[in-house]
N, C-alpha and C positions, 0 to 999 in steps of 0.2 A: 504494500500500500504506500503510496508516495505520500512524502510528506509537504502540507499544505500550511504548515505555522509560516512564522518569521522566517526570511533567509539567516543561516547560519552566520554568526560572529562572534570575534575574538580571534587569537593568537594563531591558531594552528590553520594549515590552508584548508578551503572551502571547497566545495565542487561548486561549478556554475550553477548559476541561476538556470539556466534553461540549457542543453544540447540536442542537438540533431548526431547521429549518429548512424550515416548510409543510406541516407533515406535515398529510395527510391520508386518512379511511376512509369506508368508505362497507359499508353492509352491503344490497343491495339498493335501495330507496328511503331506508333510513333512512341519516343522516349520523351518524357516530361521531365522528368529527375532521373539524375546519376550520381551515385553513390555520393551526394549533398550530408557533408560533416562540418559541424557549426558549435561553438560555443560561446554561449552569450554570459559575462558575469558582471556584476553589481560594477554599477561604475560606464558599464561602457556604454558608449556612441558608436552604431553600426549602420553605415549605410550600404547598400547593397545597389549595381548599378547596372544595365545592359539593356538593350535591343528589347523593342517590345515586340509579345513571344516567348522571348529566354527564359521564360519560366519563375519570372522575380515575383509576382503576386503568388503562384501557386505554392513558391517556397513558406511565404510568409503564412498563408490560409494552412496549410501542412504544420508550419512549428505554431498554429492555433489550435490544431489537431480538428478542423474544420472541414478539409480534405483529407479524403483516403491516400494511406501508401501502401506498395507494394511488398517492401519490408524495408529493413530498417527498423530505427524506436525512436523515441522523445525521452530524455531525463529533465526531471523536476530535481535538482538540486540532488543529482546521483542516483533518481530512483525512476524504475520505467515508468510513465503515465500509462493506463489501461483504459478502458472505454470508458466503463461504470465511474471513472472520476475525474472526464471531461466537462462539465457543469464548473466541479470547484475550481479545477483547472485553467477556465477558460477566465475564471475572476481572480487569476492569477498574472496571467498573458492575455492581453488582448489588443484582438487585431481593430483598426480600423481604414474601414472605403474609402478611396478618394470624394466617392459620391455616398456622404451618409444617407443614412436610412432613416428620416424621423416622422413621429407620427403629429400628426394632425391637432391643432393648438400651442398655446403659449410654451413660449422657453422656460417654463416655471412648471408646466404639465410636463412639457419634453423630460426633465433633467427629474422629474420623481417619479417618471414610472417604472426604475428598474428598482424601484426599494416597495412597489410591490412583488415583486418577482419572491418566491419562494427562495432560491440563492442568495436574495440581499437582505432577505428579514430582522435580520439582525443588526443590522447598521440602520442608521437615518439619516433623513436629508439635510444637510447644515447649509440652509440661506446663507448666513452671513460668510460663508469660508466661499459661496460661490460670487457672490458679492466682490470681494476680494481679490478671487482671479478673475472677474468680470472688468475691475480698474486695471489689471496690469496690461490689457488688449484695450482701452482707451474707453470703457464701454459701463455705464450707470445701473444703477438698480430697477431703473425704469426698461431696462435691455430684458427683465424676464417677462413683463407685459407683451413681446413681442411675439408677433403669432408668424410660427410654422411657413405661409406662406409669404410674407414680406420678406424672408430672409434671404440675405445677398448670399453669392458662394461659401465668402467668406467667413458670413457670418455663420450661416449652418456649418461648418466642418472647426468650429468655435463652440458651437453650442454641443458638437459630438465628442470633442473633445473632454470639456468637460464632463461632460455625460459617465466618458471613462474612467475620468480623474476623480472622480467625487468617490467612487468606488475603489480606489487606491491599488491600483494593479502592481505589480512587481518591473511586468516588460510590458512595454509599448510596442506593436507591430503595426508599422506605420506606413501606408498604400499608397504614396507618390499624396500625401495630403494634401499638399498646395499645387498641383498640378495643373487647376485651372484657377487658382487666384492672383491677384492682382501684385505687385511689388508690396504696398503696406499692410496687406491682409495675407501675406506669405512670411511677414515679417512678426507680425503680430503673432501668428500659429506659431513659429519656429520659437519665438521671444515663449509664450505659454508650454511650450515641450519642455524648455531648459529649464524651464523654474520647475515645473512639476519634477523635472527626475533630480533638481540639485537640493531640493527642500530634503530628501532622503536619500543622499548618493550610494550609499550602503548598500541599500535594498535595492535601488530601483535601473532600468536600461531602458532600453529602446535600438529596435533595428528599422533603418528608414530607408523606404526603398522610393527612386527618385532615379529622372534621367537627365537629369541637371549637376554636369560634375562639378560645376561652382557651389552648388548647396551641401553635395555632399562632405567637401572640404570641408564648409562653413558649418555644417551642425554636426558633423562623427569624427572620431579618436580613433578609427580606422574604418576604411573603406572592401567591399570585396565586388568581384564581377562576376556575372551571371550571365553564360554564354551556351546555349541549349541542351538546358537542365544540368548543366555543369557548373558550380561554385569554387570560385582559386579568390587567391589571395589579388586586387588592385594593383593594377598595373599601368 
């Protein structure tokens, strides 16, 4: 059974937070992944970068354990994940869309309907902490009155974010986020990733997949390429 507490700390080394370990798929004759081996630990900046096709989203939906593999495994801090505890898993790591997914009404409905969810029962929604990170993106208290369909790009993939954050994931798997936003609202998203994972460096990563090799510079502590279904080290 993988363990789902705190990432381990203190003195002695730690296994990563999240690995990939050979993953691989196969669709038919065509190859999706190959033998894709990955370690993500507390601390890091990962951006992942390549040709659209190469397989960078399917990598990321895969280490969400959202996609099937062929074999290969997932470790949760040295332990395999198995199916039956992909739920707590995924409130562990989570991926998000370039194009969220939100439903219908205010950014105030938006950002409490996963503390109905049976998974989040136990936690509650804190207004004022999102209040909070709602000023670091330039943006008022009157921004949760905002409904669903007024929202710019920008703004929705702000409000998904949070959405994640509120919920306190360990790794961020992050789908080309800012791929159709604008310079200030690419700045804003990138400006709310860093604070979110530097508030807790210990615990927390992110791997940012993007085809923009100036962003990846600018927001990861290491870079890798994704070249049909194959993962090597930036080059």
């Amino acid at each position: 059974m993988a363990d789902f507490t705190e990432p381990h700390r203190g003195a002695s080394p730690s296994p990563p937070l999240l690995a990939a370990v050979e993953l691989a798929r196969r669709d038919g004759d065509q190859v999706l992944l190959t033998g894709v081996s990955l370690e993500i630990h507390a601390r890091d900046r990962v951006a992942v970068v390549g040709a659209t096709g190469s397989g960078k989203s399917l990598l990321l939906r895969a280490l969400a354990f959202l996609d099937p593999i062929d074999s290969g495994k997932l470790l949760w801090q040295g332990r395999e994940i198995h199916g039956p505890e992909a739920p707590r898993f995924r409130g562990c790591v989570m991926y998000l869309h370039q194009r969220p997914a939100l439903i219908e009404g205010s950014v105030e409905e938006i950002l409490r309907q996963p503390f109905g969810l049976r998974l989040h029962r136990d936690k509650v929604f804190d207004r004022a902490a999102i209040i909070a990170r709602l000023a670091l993106v330039g943006r008022g208290e009157s921004f949760l009155e905002s409904q669903q369909r007024d929202l710019s790009g920008g703004e929705a993939q702000i409000v998904a974010l949070l959405r994640a954050m509120q919920l306190a994931p360990h790794v961020l798997l992050l789908d080309e986020p800012t791929a159709a936003l604008d310079a200030q609202s690419t700045a804003a998203v990138e400006s709310l990733i860093e604070t979110y994972l530097s508030e807790q460096p210990t615990q927390r990563a992110a791997v940012w997949v993007t085809h923009d090799r100036a962003q990846a510079q600018r927001v990861a502590s290491r870079w890798m390429q994704m070249r049909a279904g194959v993962l090597s080290e930036g080059s």
